[in-house]
TORFIRO-194548 format. One record per residue (C-alpha): x, y, z; chain. Coordinates in Angstrom, 1 decimal, decimal comma. Layout:
<pts>
@X X; Y Y; Z Z; c A
...
</pts>
This chain:
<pts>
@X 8,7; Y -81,2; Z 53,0; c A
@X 5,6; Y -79,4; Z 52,1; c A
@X 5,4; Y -75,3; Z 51,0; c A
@X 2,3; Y -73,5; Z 52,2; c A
@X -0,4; Y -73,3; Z 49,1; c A
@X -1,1; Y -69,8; Z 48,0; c A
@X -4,5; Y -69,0; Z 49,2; c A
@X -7,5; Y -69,4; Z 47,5; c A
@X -9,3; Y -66,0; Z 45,4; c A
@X -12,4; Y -65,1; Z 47,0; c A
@X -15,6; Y -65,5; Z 44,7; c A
@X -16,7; Y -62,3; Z 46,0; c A
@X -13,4; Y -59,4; Z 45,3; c A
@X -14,4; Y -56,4; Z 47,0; c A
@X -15,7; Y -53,5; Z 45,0; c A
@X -13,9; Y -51,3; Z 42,7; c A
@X -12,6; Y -48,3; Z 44,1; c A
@X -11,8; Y -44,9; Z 42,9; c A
@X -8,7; Y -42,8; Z 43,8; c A
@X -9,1; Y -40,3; Z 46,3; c A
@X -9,4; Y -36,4; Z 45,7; c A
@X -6,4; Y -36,1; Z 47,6; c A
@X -4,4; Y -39,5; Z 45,8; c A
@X -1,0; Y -38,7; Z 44,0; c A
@X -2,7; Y -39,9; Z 40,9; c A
@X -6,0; Y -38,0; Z 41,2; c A
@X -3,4; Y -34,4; Z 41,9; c A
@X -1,2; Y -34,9; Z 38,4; c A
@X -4,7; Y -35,4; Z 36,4; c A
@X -5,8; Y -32,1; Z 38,1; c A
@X -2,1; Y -30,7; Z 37,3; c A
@X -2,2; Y -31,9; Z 33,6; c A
@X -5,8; Y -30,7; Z 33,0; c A
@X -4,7; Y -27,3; Z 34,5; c A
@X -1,3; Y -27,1; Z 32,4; c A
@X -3,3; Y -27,9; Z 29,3; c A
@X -5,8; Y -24,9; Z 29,8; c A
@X -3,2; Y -22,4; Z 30,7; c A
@X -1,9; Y -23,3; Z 27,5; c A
@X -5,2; Y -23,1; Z 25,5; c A
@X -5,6; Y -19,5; Z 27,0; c A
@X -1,7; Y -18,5; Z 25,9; c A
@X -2,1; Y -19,7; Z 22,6; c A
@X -5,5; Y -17,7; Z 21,7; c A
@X -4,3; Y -15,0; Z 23,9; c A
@X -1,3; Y -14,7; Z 21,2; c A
@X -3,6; Y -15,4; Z 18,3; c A
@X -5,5; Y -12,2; Z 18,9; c A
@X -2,2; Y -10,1; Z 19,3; c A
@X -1,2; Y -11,1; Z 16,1; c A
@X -4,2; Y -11,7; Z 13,8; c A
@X -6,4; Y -9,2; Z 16,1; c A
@X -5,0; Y -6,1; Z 16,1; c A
@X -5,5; Y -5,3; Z 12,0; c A
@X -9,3; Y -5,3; Z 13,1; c A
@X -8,9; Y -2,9; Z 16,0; c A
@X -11,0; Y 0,1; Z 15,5; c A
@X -9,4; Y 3,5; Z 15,6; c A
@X -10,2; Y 6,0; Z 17,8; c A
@X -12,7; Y 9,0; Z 16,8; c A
@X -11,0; Y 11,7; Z 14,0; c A
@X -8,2; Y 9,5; Z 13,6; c A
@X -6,9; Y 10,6; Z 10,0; c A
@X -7,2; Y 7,7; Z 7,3; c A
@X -3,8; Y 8,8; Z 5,7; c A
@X -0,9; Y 10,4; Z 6,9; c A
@X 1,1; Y 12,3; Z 4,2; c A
@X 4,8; Y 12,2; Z 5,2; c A
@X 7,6; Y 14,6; Z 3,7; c A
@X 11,0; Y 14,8; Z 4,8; c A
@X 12,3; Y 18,3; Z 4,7; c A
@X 15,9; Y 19,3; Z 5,6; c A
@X 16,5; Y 23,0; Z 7,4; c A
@X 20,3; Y 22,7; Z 6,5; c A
@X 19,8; Y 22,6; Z 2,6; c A
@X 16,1; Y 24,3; Z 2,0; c A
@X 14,9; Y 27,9; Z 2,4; c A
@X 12,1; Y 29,0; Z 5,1; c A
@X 10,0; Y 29,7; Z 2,0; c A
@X 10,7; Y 26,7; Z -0,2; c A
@X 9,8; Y 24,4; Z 3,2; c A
@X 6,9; Y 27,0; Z 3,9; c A
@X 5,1; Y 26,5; Z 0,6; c A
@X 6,1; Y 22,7; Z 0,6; c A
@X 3,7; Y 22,1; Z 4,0; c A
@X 1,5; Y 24,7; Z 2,5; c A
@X 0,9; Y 21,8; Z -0,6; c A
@X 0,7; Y 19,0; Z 2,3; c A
@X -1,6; Y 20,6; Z 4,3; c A
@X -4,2; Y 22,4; Z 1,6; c A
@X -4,7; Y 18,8; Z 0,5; c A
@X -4,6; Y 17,1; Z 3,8; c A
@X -7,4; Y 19,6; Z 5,3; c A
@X -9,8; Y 19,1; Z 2,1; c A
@X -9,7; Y 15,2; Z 2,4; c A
@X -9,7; Y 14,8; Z 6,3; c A
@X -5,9; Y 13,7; Z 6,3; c A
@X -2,7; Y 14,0; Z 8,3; c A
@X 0,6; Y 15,7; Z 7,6; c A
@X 4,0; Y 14,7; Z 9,0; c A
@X 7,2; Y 17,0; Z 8,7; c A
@X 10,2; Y 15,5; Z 10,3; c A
@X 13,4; Y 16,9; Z 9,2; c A
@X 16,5; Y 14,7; Z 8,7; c A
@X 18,5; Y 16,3; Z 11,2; c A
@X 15,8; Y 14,0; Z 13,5; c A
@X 17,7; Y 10,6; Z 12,4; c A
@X 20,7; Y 9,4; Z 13,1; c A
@X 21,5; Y 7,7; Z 9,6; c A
@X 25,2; Y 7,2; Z 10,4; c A
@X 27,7; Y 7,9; Z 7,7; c A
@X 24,9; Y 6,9; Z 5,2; c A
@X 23,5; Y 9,8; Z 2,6; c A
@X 21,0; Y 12,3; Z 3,7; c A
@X 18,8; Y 11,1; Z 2,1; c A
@X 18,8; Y 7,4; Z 4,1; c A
@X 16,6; Y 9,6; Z 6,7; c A
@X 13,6; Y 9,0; Z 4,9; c A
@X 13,1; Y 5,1; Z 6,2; c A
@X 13,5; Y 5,9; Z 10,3; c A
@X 10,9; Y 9,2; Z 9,2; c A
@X 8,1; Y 7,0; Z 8,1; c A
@X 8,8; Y 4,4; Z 11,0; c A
@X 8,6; Y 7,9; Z 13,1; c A
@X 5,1; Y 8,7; Z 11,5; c A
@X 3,9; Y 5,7; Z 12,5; c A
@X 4,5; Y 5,6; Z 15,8; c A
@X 3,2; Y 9,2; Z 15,9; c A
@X 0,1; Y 8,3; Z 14,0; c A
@X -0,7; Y 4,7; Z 15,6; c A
@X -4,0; Y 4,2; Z 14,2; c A
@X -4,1; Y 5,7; Z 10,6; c A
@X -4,5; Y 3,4; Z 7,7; c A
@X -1,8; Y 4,3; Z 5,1; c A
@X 1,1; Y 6,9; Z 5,2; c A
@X 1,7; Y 8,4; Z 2,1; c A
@X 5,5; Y 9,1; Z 1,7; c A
@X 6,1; Y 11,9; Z -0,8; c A
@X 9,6; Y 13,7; Z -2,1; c A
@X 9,8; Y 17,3; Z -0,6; c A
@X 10,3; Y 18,1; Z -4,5; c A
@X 7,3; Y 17,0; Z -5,5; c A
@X 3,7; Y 18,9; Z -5,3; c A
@X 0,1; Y 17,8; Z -5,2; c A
@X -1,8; Y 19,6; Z -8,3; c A
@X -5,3; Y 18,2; Z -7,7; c A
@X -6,4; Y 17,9; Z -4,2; c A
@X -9,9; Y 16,4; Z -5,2; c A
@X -8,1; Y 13,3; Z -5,4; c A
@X -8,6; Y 11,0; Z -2,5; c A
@X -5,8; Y 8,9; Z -2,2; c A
@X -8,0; Y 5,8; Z -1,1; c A
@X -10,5; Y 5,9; Z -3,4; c A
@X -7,6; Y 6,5; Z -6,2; c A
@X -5,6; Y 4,1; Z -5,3; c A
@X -5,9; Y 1,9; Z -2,0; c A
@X -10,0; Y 1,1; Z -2,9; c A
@X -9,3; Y -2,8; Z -3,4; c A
@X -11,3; Y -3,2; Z -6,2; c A
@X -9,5; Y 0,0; Z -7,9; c A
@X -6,1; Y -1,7; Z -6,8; c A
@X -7,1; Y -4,9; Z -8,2; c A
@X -8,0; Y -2,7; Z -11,6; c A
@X -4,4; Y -0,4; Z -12,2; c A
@X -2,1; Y -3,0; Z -10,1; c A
@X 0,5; Y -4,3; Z -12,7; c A
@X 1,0; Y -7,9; Z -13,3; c A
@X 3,8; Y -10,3; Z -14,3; c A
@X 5,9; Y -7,3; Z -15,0; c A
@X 9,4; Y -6,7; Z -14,0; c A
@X 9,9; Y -5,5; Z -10,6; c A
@X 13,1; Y -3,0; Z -11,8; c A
@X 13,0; Y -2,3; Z -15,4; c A
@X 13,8; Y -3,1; Z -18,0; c A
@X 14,4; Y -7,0; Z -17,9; c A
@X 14,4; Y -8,1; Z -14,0; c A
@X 13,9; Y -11,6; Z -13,6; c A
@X 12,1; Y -11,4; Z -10,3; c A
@X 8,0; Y -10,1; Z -11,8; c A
@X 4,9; Y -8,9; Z -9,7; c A
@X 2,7; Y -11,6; Z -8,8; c A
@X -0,1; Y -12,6; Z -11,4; c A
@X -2,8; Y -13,1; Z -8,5; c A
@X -2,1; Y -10,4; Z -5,7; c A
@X -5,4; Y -9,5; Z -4,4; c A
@X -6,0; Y -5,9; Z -3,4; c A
@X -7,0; Y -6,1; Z 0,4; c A
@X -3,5; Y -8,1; Z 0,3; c A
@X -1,3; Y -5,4; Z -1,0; c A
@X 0,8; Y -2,8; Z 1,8; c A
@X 3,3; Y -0,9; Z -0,3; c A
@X 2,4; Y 0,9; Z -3,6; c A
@X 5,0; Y 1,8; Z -5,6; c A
@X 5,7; Y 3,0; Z -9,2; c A
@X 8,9; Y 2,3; Z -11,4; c A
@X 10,4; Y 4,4; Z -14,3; c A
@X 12,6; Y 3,2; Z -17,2; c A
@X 15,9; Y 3,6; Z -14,8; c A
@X 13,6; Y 1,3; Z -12,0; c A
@X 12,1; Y 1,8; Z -8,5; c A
@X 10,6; Y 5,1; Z -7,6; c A
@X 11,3; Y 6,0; Z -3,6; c A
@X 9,9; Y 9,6; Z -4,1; c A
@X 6,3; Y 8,6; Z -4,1; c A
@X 4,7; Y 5,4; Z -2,4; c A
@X 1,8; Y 4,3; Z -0,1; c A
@X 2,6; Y 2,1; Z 2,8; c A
@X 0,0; Y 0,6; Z 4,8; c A
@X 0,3; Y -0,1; Z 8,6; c A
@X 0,5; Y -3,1; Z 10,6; c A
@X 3,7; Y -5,6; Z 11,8; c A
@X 4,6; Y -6,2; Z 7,8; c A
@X 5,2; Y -2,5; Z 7,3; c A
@X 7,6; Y -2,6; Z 10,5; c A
@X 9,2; Y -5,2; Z 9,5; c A
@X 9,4; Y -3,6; Z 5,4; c A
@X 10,9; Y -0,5; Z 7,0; c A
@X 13,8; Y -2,5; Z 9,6; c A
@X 14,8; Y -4,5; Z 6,5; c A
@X 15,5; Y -1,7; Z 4,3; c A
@X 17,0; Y 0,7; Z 6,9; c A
@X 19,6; Y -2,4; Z 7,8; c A
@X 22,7; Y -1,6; Z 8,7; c A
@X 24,1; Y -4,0; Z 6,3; c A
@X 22,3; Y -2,4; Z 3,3; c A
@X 23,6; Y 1,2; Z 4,2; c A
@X 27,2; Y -0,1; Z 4,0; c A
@X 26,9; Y -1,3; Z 1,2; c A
@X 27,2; Y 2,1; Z -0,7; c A
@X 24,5; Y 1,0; Z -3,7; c A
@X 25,2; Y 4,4; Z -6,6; c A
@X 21,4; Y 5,4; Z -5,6; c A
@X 21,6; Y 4,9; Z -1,8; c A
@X 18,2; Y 3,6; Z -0,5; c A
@X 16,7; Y 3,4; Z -3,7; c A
@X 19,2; Y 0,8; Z -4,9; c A
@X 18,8; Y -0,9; Z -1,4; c A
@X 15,0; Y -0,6; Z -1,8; c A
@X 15,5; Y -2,6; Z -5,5; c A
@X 17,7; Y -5,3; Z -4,0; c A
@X 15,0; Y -5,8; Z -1,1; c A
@X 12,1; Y -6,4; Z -3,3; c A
@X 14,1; Y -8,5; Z -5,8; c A
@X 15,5; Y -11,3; Z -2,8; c A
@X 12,7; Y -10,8; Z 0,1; c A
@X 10,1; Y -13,0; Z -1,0; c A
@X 8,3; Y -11,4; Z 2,2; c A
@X 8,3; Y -8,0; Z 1,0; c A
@X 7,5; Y -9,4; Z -2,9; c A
@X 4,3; Y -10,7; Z -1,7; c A
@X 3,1; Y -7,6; Z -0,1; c A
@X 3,7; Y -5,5; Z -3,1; c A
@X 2,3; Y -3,5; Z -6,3; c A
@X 3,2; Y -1,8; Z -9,1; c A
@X 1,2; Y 1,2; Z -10,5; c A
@X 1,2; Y 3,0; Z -13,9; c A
@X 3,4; Y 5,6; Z -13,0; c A
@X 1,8; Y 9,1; Z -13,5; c A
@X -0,8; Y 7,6; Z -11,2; c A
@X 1,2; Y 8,9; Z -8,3; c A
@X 4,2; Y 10,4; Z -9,6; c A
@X 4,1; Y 12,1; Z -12,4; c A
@X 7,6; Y 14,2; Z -13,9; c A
@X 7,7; Y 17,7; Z -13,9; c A
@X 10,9; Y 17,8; Z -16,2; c A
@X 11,4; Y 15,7; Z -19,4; c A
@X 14,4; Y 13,2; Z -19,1; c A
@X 14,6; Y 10,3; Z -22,3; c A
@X 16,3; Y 7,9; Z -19,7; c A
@X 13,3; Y 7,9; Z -16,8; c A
@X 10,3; Y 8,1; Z -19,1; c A
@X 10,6; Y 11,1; Z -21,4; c A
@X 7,6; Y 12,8; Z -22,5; c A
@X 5,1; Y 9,6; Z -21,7; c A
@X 5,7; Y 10,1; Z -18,1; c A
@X 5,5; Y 14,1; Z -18,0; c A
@X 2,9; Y 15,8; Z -15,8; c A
@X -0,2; Y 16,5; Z -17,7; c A
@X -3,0; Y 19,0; Z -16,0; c A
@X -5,6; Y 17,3; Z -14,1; c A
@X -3,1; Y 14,3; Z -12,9; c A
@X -2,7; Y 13,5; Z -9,1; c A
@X 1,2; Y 14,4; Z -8,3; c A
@X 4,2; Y 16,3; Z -10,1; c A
@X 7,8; Y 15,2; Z -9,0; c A
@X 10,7; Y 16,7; Z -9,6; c A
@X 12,9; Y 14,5; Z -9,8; c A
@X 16,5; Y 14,4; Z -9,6; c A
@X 16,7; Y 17,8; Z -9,3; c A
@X 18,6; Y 17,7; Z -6,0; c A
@X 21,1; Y 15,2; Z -8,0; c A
@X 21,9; Y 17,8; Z -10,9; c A
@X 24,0; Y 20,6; Z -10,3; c A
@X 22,9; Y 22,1; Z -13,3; c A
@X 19,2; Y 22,6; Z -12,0; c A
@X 17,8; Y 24,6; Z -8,9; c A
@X 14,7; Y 22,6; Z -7,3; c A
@X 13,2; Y 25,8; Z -6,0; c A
@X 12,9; Y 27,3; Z -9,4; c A
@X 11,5; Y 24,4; Z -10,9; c A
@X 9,2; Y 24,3; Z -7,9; c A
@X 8,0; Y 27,4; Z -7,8; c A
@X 6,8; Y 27,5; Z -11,5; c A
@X 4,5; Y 24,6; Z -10,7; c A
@X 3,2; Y 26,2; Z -7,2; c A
@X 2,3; Y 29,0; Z -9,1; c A
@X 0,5; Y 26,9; Z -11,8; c A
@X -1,8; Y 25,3; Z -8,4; c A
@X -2,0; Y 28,5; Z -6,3; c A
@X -3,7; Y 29,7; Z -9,7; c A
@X -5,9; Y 26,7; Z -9,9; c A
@X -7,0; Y 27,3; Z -6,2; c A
@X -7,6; Y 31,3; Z -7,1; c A
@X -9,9; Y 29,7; Z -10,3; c A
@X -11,7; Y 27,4; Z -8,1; c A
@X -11,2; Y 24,6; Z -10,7; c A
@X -9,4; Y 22,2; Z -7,8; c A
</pts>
């Protein structure tokens, strides 16, 4: 019995042809190519939300720096707050600045200290202030004694940052073993702070803005850290922050100390005499006096308000 032979390949195969437009395989190539462009678009579309919007331009008169004091109705005088935004504002209006007044009856801090309000007040100012550069947070017991000082050109200026920042030191005093880094450069640095011999100072600091200072600001208000009952509320929460964020570390720098915060009172355990305010210096704090039942911030206040409203009469600031 005999099978049918398979039949013989033409010498001449007919010509190669190409899929149709409307082929099955021609659509998914369309489909893929498509799928891969919307992606291309998603991914630069989310590079400019993140790396873009530090380089968005402000708006016209937007205020370079925002000065931010919390102030608290229940526990200061209409005159001690009056001559406090008096300070503020003198100083904002000479260097085309901001001021920001919440009061802590604004926040809801839970069963936290008082003075826990500051964080949620500087997250406040910058929603309030969405454009401005840095927000300088200052103690209510503090004062400004030179307005000729611009803030920027003091301190945020990155080669003048690069030139006071201190390096390789201890980030809370006297022997931390978590130090500021050795090759921070300036245009890298958001949050300025100083330290005394006791550690961290909360009562005087720059804070740049952008998604890092957000993120600075939800990680020290945490509700974890506020349980936690540290002696010196959020200033022990801000020292335990810095010392195991890596995150916040490498954002940060330390300042000589009567830079920005200079002491109005002499105490051997924060400083003593090296630290005291001397005329012609930026900033006097009082600090601690809110702590110490044995002094009266308003006094100690007003002898310094009177020492500026004299400079401003002289015409020497």
């Amino acid at each position: 019995m005999h099978f049918a032979m398979p039949p013989r390949k033409t010498s001449q195969p007919p010509p190669y042809a190409r899929a149709s437009r409307s082929s099955p395989i021609r659509r998914k190539q369309l489909q893929f190519v498509a799928l891969i462009g919307c992606t291309l678009l998603l991914l630069v579309y989310f590079a400019i939300r993140l790396f873009g919007s530090s380089a968005e331009k402000a708006p016209p008169g937007t205020p370079e720096v925002v000065v931010v004091t919390l102030l608290d109705e229940a526990t200061m005088s209409d005159e001690y707050r009056a001559r406090i935004m008096e300070n503020r504002k003198y100083y904002a209006d000479k260097n085309g600045y901001a001021t920001f007044f919440p009061d802590v009856a604004d926040y809801d801090y839970g069963n936290s200290p008082r003075s826990w309000a500051m964080v949620p007040a500087l997250r406040h100012a910058m929603t309030k202030y969405p454009h401005s550069t840095y927000f300088f947070n200052l103690s209510p017991h503090s004062l400004i004694m030179n307005p000729k000082i611009s803030l920027t050109s003091h301190v945020m200026d990155k080669k003048r940052l690069e030139s006071i920042m201190l390096r390789d030191k201890p980030v809370v005093p006297p022997d931390s073993v978590i130090r500021t880094f050795t090759h921070l450069k300036g245009d890298k640095v958001d949050l300025v702070l100083t330290q005394d011999a006791e550690g961290l100072c909360q009562g005087s600091f720059v804070l740049r803005r952008g998604e890092w200072a957000k993120f600075f600001l939800d990680t020290w208000f945490d509700p974890l850290y506020r349980s936690y009952n540290f002696q010196k509320a959020e200033a022990h929460a801000l020292e335990h922050v810095v010392q195991w964020h890596p995150t916040i570390l490498t954002k940060l720098a330390l300042v000589p100390q009567t830079l920005i915060n200079s002491y109005g009172v002499d105490i051997a355990s924060r400083g003593g005499k090296e630290v005291l305010y001397k005329e012609g210096e930026f900033v006097v704090r009082l600090v601690g006096c809110e702590l110490d039942a044995t002094r009266y911030c308003e006094k100690e206040f007003d002898m310094y308000y009177q020492q500026w409203k004299s400079y401003l009469n002289k015409g020497t600031i």
